[in-house]
PDB file of N, CA, C and O in Angstrom:
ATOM      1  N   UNK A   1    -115.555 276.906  12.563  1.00  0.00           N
ATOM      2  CA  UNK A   1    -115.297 275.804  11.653  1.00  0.00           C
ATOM      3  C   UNK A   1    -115.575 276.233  10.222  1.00  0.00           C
ATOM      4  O   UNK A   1    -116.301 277.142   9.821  1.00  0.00           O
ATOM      5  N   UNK A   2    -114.604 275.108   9.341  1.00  0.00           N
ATOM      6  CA  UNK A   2    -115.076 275.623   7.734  1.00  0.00           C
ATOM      7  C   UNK A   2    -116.886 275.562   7.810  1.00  0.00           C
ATOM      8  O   UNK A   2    -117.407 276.633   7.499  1.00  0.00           O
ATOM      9  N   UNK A   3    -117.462 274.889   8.034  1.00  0.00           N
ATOM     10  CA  UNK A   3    -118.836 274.580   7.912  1.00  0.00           C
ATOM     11  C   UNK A   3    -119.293 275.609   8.337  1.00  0.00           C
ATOM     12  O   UNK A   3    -120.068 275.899   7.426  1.00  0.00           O
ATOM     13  N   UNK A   4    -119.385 276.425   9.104  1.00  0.00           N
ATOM     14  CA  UNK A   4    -119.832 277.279   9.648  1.00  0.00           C
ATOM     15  C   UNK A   4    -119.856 278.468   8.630  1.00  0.00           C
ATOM     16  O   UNK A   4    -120.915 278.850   8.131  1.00  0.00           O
ATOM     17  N   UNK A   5    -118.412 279.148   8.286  1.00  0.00           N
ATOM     18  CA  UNK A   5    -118.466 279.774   7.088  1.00  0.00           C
ATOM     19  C   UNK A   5    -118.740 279.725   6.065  1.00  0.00           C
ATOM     20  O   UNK A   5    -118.970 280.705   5.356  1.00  0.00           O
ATOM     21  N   UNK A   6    -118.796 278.249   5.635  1.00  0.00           N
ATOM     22  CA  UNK A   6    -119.967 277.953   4.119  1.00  0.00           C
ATOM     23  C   UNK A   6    -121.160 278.549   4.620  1.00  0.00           C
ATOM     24  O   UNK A   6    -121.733 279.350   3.881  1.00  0.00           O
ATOM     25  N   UNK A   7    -121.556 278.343   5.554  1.00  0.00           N
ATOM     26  CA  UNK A   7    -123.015 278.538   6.057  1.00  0.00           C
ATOM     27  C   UNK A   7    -123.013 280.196   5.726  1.00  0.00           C
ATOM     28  O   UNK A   7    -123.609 280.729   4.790  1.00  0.00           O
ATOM     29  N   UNK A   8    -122.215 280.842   6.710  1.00  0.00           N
ATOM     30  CA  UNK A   8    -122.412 281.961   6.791  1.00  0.00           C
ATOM     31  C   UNK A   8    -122.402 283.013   5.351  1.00  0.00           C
ATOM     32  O   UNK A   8    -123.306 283.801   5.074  1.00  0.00           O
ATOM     33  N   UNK A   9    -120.969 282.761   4.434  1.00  0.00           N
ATOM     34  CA  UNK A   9    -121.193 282.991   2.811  1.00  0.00           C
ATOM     35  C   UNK A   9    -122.684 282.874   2.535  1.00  0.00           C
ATOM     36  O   UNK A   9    -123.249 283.967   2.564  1.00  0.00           O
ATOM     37  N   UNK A  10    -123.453 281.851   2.278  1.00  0.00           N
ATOM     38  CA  UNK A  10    -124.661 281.002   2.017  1.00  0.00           C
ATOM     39  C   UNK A  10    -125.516 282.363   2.012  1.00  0.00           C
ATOM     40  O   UNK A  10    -125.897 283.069   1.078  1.00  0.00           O
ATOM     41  N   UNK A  11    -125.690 282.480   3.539  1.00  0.00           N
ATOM     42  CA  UNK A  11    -126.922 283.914   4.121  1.00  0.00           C
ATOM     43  C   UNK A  11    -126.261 285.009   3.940  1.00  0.00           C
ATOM     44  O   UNK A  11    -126.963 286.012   4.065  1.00  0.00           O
ATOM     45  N   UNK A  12    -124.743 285.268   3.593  1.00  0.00           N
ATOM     46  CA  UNK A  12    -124.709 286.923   3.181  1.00  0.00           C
ATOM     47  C   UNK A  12    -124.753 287.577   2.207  1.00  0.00           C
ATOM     48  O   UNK A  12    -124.713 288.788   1.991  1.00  0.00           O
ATOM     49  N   UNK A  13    -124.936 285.742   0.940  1.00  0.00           N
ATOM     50  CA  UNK A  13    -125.444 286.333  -0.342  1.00  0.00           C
ATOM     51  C   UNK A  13    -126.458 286.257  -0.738  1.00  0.00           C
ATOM     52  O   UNK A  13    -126.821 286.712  -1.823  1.00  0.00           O
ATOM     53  N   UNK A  14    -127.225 285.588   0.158  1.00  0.00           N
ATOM     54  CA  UNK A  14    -128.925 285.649  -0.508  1.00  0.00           C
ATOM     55  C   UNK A  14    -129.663 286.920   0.396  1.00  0.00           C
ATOM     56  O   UNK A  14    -130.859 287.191   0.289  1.00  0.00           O
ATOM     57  N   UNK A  15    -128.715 287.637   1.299  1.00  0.00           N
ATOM     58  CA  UNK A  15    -129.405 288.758   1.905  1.00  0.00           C
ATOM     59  C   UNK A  15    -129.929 289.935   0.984  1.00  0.00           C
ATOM     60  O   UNK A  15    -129.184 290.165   0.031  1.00  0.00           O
ATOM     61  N   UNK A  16    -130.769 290.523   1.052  1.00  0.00           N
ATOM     62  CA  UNK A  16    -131.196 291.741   0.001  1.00  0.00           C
ATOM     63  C   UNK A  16    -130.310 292.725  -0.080  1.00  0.00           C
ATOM     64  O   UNK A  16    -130.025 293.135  -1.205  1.00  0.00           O
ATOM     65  N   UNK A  17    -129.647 293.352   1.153  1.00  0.00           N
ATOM     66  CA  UNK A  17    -128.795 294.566   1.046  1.00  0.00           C
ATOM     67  C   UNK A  17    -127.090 294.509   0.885  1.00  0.00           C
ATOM     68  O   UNK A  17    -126.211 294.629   1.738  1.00  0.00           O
ATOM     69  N   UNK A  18    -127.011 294.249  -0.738  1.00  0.00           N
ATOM     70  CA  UNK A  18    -126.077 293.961  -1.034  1.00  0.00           C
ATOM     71  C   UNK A  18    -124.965 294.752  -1.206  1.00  0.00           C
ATOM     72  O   UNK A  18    -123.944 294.224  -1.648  1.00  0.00           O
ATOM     73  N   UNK A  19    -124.985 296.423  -0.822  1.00  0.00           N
ATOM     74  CA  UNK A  19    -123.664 296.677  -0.716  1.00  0.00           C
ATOM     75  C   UNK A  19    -123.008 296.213   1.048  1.00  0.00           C
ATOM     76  O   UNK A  19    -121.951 295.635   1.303  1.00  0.00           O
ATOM     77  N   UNK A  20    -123.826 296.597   1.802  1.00  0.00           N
ATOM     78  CA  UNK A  20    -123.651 296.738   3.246  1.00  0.00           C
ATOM     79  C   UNK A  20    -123.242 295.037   3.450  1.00  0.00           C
ATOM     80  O   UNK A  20    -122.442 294.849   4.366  1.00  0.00           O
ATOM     81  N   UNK A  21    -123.725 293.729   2.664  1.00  0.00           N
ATOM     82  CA  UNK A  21    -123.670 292.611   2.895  1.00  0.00           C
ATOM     83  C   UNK A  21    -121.863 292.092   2.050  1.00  0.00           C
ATOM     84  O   UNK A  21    -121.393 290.961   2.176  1.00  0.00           O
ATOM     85  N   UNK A  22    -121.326 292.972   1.439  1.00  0.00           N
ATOM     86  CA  UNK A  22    -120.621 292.796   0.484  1.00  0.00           C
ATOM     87  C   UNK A  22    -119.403 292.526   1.440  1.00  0.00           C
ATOM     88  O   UNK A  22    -118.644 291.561   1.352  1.00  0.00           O
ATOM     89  N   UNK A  23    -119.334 293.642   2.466  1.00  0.00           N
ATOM     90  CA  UNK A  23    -118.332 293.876   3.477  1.00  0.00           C
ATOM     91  C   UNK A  23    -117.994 292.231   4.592  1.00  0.00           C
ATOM     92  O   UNK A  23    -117.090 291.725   5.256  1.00  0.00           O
ATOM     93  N   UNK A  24    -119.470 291.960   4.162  1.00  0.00           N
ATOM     94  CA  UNK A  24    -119.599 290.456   5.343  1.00  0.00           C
ATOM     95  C   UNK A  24    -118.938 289.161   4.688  1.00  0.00           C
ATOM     96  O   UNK A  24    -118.304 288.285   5.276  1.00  0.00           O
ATOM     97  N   UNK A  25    -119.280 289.260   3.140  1.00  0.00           N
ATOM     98  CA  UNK A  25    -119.078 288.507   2.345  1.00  0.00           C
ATOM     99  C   UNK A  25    -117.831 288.322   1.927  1.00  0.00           C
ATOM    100  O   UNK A  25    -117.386 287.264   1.484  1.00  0.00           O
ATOM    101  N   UNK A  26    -116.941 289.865   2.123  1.00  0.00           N
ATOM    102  CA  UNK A  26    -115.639 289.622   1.748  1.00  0.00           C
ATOM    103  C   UNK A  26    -114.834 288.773   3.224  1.00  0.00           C
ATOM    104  O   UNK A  26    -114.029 287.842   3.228  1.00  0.00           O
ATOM    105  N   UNK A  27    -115.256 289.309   4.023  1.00  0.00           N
ATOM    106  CA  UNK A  27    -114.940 288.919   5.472  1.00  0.00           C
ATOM    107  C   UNK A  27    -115.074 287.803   5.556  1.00  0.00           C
ATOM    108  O   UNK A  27    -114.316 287.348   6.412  1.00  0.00           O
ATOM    109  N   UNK A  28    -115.910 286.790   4.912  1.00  0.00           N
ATOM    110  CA  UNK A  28    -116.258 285.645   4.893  1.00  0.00           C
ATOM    111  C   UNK A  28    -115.199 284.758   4.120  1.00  0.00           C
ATOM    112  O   UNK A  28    -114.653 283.893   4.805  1.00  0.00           O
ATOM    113  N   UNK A  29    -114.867 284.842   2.922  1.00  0.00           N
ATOM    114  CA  UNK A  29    -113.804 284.607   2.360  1.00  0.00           C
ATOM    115  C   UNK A  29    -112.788 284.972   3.046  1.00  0.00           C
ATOM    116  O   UNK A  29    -112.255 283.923   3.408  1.00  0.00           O
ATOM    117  N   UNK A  30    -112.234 285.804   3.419  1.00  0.00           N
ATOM    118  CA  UNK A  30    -110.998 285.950   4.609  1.00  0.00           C
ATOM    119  C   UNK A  30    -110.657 284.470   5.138  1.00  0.00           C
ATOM    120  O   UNK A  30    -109.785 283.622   4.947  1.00  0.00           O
ATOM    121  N   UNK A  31    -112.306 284.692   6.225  1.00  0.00           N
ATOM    122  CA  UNK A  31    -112.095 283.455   7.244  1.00  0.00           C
ATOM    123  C   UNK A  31    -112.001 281.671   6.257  1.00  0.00           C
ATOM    124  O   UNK A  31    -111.266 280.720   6.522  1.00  0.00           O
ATOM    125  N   UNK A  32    -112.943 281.783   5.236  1.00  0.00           N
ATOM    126  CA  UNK A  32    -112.374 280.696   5.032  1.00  0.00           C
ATOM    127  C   UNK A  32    -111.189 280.347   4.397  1.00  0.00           C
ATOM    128  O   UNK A  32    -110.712 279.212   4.411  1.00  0.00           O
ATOM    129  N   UNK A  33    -110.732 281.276   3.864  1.00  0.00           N
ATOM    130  CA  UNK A  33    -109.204 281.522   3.390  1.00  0.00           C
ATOM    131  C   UNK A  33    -108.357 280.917   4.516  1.00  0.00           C
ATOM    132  O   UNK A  33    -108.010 279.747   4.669  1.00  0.00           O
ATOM    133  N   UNK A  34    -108.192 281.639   5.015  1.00  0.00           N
ATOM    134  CA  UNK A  34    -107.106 281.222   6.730  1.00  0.00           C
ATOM    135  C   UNK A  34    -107.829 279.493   7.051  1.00  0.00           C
ATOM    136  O   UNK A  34    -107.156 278.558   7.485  1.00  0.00           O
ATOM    137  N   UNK A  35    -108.842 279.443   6.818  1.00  0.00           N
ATOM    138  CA  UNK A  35    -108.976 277.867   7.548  1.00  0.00           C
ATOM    139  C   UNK A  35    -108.487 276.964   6.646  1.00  0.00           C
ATOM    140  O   UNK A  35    -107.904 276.045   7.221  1.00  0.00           O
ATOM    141  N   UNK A  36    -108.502 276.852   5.232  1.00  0.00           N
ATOM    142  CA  UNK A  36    -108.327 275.641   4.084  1.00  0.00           C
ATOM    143  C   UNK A  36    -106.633 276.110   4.129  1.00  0.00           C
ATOM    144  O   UNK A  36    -105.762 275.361   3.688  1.00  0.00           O
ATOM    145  N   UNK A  37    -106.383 277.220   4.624  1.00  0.00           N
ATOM    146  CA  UNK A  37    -104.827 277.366   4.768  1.00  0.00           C
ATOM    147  C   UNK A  37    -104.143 276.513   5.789  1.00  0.00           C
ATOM    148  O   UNK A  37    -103.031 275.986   5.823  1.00  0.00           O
ATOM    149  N   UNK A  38    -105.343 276.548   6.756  1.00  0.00           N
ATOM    150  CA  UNK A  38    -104.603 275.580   7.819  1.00  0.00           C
ATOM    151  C   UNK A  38    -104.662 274.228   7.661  1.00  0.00           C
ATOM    152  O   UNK A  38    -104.008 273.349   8.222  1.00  0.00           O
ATOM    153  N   UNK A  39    -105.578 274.152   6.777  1.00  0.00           N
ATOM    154  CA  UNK A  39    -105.762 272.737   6.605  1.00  0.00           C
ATOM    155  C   UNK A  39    -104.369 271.844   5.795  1.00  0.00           C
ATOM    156  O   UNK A  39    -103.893 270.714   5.903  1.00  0.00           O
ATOM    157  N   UNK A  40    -104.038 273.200   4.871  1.00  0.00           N
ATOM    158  CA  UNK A  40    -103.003 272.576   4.062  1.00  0.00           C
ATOM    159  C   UNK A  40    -104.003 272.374   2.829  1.00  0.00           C
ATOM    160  O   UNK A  40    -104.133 271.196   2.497  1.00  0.00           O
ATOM    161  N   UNK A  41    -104.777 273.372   2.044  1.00  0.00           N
ATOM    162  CA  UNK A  41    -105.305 273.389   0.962  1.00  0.00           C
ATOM    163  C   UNK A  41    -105.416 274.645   0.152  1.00  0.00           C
ATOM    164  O   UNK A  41    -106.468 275.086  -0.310  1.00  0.00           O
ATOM    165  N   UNK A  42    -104.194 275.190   0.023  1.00  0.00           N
ATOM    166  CA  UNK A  42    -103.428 276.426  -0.022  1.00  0.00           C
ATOM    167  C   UNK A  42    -104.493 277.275  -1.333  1.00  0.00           C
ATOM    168  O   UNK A  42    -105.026 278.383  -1.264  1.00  0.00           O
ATOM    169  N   UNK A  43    -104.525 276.016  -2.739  1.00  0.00           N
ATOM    170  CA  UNK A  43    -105.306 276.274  -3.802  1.00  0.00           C
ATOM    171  C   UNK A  43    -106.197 277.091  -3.489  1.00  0.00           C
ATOM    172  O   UNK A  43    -106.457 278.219  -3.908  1.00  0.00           O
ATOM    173  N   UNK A  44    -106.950 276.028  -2.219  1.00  0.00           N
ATOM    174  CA  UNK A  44    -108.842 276.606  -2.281  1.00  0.00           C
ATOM    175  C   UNK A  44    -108.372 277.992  -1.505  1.00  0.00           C
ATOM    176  O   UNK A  44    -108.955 279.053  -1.731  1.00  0.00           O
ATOM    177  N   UNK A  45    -107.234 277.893  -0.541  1.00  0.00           N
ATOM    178  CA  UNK A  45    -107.477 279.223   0.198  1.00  0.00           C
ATOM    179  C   UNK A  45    -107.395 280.357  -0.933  1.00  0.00           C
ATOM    180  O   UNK A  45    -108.097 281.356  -1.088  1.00  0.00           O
ATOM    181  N   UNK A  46    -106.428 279.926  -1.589  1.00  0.00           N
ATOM    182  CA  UNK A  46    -106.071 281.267  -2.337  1.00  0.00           C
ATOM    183  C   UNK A  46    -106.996 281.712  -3.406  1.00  0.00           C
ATOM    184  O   UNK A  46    -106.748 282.673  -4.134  1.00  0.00           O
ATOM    185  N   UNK A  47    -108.274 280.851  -3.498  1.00  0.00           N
ATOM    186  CA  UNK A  47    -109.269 280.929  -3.917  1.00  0.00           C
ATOM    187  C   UNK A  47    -109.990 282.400  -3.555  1.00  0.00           C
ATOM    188  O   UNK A  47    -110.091 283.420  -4.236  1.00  0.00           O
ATOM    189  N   UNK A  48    -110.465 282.070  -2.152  1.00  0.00           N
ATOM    190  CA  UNK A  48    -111.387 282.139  -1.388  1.00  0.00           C
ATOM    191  C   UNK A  48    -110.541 283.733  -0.804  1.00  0.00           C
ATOM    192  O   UNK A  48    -111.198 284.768  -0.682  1.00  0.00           O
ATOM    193  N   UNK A  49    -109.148 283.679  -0.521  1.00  0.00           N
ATOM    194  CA  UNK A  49    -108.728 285.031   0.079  1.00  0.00           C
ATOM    195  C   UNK A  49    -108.212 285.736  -1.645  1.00  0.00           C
ATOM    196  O   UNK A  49    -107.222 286.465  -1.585  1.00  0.00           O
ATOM    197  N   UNK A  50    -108.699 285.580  -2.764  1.00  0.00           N
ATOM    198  CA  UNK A  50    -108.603 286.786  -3.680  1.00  0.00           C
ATOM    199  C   UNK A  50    -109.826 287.107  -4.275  1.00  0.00           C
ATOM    200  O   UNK A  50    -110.011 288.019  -5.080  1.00  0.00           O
ATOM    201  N   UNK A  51    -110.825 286.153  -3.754  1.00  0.00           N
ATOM    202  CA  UNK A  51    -111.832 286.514  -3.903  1.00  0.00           C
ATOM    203  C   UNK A  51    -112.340 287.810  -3.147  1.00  0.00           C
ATOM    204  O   UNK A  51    -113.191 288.609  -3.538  1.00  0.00           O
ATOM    205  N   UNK A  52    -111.621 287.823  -1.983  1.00  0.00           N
ATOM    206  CA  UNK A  52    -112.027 288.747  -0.670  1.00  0.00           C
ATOM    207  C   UNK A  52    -111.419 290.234  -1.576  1.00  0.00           C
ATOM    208  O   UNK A  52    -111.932 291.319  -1.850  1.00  0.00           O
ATOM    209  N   UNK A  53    -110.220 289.672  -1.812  1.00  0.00           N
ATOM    210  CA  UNK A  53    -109.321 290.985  -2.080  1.00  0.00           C
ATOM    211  C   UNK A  53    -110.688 291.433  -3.129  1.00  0.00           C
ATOM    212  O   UNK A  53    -111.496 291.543  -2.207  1.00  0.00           O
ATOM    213  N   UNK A  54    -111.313 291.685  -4.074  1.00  0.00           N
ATOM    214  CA  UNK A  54    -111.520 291.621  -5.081  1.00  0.00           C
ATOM    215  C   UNK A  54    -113.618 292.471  -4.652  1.00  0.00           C
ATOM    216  O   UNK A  54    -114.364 293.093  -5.407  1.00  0.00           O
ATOM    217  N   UNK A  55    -113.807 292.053  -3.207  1.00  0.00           N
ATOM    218  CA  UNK A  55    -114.276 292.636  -3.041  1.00  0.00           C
ATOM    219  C   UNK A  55    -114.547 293.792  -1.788  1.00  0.00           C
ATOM    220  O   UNK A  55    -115.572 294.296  -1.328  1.00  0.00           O
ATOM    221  N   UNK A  56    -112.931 293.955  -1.453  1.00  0.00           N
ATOM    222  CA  UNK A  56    -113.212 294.873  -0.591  1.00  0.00           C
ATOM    223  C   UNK A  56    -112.511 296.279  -0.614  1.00  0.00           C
ATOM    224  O   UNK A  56    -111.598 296.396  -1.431  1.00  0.00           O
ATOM    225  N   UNK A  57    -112.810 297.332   0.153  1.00  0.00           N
ATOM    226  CA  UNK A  57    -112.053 298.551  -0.292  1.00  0.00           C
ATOM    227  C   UNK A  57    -110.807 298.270   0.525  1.00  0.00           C
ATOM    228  O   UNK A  57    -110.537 297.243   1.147  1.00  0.00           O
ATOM    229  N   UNK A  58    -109.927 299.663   0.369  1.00  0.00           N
ATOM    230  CA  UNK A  58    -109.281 299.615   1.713  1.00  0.00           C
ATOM    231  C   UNK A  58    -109.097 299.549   3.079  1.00  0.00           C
ATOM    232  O   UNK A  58    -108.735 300.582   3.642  1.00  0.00           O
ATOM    233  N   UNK A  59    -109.276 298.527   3.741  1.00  0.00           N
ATOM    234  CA  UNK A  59    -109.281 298.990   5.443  1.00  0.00           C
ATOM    235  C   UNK A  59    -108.744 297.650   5.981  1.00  0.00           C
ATOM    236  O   UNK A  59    -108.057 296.910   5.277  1.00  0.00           O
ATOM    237  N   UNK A  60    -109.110 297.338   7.368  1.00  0.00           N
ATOM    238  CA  UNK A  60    -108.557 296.453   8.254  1.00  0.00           C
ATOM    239  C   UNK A  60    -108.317 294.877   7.316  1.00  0.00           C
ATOM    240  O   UNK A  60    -107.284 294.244   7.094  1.00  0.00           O
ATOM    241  N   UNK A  61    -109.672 294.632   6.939  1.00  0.00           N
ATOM    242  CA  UNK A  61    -109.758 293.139   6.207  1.00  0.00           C
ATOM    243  C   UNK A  61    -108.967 293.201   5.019  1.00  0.00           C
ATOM    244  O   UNK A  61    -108.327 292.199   4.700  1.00  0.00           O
ATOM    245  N   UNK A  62    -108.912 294.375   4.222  1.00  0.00           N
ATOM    246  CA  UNK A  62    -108.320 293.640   3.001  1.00  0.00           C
ATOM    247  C   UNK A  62    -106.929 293.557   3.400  1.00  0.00           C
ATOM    248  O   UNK A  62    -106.189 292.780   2.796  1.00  0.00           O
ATOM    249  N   UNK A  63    -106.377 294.458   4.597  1.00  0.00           N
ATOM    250  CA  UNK A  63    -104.906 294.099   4.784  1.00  0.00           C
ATOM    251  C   UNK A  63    -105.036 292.657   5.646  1.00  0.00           C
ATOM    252  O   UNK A  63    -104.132 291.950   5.200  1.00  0.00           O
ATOM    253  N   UNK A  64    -105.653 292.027   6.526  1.00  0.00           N
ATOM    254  CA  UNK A  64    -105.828 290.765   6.974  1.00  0.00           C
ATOM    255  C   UNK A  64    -105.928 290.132   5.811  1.00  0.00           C
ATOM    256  O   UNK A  64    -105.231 289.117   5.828  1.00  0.00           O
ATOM    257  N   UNK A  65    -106.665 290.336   4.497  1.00  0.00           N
ATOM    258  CA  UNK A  65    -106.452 289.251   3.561  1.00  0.00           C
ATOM    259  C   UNK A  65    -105.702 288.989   2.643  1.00  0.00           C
ATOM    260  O   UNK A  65    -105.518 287.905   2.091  1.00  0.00           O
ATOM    261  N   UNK A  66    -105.033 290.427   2.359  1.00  0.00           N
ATOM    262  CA  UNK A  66    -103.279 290.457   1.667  1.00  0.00           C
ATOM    263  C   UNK A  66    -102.285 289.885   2.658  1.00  0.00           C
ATOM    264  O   UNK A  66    -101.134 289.606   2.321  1.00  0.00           O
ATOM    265  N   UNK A  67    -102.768 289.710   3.932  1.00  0.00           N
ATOM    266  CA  UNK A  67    -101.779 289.004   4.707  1.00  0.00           C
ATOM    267  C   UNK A  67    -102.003 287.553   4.908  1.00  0.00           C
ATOM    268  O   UNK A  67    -100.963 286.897   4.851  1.00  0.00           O
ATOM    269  N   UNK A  68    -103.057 286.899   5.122  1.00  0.00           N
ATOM    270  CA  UNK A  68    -102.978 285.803   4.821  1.00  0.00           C
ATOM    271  C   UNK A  68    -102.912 284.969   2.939  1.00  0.00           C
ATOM    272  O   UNK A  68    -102.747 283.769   2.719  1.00  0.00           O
ATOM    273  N   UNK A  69    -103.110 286.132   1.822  1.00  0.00           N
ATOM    274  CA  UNK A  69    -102.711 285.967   0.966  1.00  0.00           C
ATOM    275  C   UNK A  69    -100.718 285.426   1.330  1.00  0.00           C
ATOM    276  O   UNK A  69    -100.247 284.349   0.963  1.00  0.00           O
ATOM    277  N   UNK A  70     -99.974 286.458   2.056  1.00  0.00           N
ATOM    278  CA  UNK A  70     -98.883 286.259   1.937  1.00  0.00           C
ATOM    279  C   UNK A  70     -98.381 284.978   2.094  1.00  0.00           C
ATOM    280  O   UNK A  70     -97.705 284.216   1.403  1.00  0.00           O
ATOM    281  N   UNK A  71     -99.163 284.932   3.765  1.00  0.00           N
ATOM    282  CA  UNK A  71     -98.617 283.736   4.168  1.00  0.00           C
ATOM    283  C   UNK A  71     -98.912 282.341   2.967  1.00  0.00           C
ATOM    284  O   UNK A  71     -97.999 281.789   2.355  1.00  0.00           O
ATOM    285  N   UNK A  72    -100.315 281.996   2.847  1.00  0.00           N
ATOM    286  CA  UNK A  72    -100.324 280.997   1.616  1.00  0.00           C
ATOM    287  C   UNK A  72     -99.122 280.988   0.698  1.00  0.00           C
ATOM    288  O   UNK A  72     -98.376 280.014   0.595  1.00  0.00           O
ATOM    289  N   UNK A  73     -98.982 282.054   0.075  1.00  0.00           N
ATOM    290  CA  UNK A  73     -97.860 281.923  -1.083  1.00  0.00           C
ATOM    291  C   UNK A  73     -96.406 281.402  -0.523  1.00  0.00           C
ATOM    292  O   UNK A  73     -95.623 280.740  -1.204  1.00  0.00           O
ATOM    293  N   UNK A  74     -96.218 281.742   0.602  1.00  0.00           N
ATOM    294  CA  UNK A  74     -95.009 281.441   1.760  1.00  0.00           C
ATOM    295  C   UNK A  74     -95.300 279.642   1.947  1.00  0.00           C
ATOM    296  O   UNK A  74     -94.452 278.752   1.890  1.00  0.00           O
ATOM    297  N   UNK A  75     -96.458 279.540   2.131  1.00  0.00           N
ATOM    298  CA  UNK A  75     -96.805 278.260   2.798  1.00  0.00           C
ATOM    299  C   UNK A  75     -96.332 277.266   1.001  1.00  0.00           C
ATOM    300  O   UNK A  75     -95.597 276.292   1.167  1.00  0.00           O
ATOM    301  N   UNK A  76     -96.689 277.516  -0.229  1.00  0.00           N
ATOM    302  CA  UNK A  76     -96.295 276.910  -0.847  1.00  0.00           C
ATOM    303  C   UNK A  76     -94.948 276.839  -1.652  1.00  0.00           C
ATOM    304  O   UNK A  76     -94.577 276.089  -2.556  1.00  0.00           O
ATOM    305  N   UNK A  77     -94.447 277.721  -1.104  1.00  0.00           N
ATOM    306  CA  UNK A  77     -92.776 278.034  -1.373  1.00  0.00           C
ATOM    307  C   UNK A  77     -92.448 279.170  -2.610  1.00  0.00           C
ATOM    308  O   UNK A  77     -91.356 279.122  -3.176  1.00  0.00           O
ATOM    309  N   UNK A  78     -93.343 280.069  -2.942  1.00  0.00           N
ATOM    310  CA  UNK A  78     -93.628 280.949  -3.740  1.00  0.00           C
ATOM    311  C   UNK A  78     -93.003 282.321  -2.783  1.00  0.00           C
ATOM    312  O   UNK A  78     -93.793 283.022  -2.151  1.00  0.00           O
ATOM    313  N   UNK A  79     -91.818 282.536  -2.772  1.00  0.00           N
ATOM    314  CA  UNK A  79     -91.614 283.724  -1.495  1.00  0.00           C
ATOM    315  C   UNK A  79     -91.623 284.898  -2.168  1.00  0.00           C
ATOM    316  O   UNK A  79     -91.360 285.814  -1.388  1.00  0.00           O
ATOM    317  N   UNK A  80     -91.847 285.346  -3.485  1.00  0.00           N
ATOM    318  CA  UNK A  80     -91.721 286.627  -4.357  1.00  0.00           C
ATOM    319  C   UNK A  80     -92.924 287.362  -4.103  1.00  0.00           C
ATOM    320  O   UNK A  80     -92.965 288.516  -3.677  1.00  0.00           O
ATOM    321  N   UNK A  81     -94.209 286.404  -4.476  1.00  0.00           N
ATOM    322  CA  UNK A  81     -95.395 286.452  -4.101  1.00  0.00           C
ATOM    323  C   UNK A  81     -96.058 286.753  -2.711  1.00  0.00           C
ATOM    324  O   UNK A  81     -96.867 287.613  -2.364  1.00  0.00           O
ATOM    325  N   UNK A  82     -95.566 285.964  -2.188  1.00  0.00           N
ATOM    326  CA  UNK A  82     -95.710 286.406  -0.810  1.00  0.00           C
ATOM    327  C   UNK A  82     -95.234 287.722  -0.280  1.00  0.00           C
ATOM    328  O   UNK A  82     -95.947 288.613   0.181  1.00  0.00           O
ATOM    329  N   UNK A  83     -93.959 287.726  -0.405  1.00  0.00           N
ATOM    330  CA  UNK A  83     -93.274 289.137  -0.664  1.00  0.00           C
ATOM    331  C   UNK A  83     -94.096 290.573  -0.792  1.00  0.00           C
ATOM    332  O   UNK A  83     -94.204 291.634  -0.177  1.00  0.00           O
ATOM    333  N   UNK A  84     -94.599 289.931  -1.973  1.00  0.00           N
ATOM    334  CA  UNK A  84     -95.757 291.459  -3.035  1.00  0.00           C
ATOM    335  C   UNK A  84     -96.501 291.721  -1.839  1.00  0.00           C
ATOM    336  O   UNK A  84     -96.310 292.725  -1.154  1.00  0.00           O
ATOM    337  N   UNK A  85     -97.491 290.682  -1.530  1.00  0.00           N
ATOM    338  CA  UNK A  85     -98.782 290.602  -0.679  1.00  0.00           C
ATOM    339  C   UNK A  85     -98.348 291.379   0.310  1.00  0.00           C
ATOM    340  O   UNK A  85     -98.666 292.568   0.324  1.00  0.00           O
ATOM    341  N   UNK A  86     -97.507 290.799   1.350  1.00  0.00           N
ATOM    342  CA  UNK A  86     -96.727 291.255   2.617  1.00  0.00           C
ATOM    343  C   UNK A  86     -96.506 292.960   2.561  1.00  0.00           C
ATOM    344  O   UNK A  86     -96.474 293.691   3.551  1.00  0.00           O
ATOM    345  N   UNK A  87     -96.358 293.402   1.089  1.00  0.00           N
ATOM    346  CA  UNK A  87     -95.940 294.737   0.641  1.00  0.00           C
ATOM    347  C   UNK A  87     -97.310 295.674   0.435  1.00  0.00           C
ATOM    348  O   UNK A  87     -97.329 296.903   0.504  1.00  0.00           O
ATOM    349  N   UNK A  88     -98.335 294.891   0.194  1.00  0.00           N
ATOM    350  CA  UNK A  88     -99.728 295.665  -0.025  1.00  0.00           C
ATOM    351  C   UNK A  88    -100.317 295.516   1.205  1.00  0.00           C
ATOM    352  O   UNK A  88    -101.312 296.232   1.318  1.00  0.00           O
ATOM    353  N   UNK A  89     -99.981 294.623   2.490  1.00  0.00           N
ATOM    354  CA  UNK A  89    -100.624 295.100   3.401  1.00  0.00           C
ATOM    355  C   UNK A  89     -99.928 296.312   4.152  1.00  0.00           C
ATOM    356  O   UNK A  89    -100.333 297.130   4.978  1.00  0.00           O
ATOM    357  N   UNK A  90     -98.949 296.132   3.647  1.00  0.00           N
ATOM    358  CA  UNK A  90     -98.145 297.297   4.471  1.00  0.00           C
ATOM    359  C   UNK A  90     -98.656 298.565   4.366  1.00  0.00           C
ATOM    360  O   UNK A  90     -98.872 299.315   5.318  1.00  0.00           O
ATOM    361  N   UNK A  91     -98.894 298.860   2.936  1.00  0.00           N
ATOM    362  CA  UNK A  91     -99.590 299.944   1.940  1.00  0.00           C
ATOM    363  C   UNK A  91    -100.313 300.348   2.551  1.00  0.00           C
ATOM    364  O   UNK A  91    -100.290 301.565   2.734  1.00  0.00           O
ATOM    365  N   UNK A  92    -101.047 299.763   3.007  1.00  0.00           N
ATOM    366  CA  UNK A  92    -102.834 300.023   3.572  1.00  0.00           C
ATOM    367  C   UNK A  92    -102.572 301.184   4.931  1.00  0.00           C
ATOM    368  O   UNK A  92    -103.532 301.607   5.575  1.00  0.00           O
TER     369      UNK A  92
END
């Protein structure tokens, strides 16, 4: 649930070991990205999944979050955008 991932954000930024916690944190934004997406609150997702982008390197998640980046931009009728995204997970 969204609640759950507020929660979880909450404890992976007040944890002390903040590079190793950074990875959790971006992951965290992912997930709540994809949920306010489902909700139909495209804004906050796209919040929350460029926030992710922004802190993660290259690997599995940031292409999961350039991909649900895509879809959002798809979901609000922005298909250029979506497009890009769809094109940087490919990258990876």
């Amino acid at each position: 649930s969204l609640e759950f991932q507020e929660r979880a954000l909450k404890f992976w930024t007040q944890v002390s070991s903040i590079q190793y916690n950074q990875h959790h944190i971006a992951n965290t934004h992912v997930h709540l990205g994809a949920g306010y997406r489902h909700l139909g609150q495209l804004d906050l997702a796209l919040k929350h999944l460029l926030i992710a982008v922004e802190l993660q390197s290259p690997t599995t998640s940031l292409t999961f979050a350039y991909n649900e980046i895509a879809i959002t931009y798809r979901d609000k009728g922005d298909n250029r955008l979506a497009l890009d995204y769809f094109l940087k997970a490919l990258e990876i």
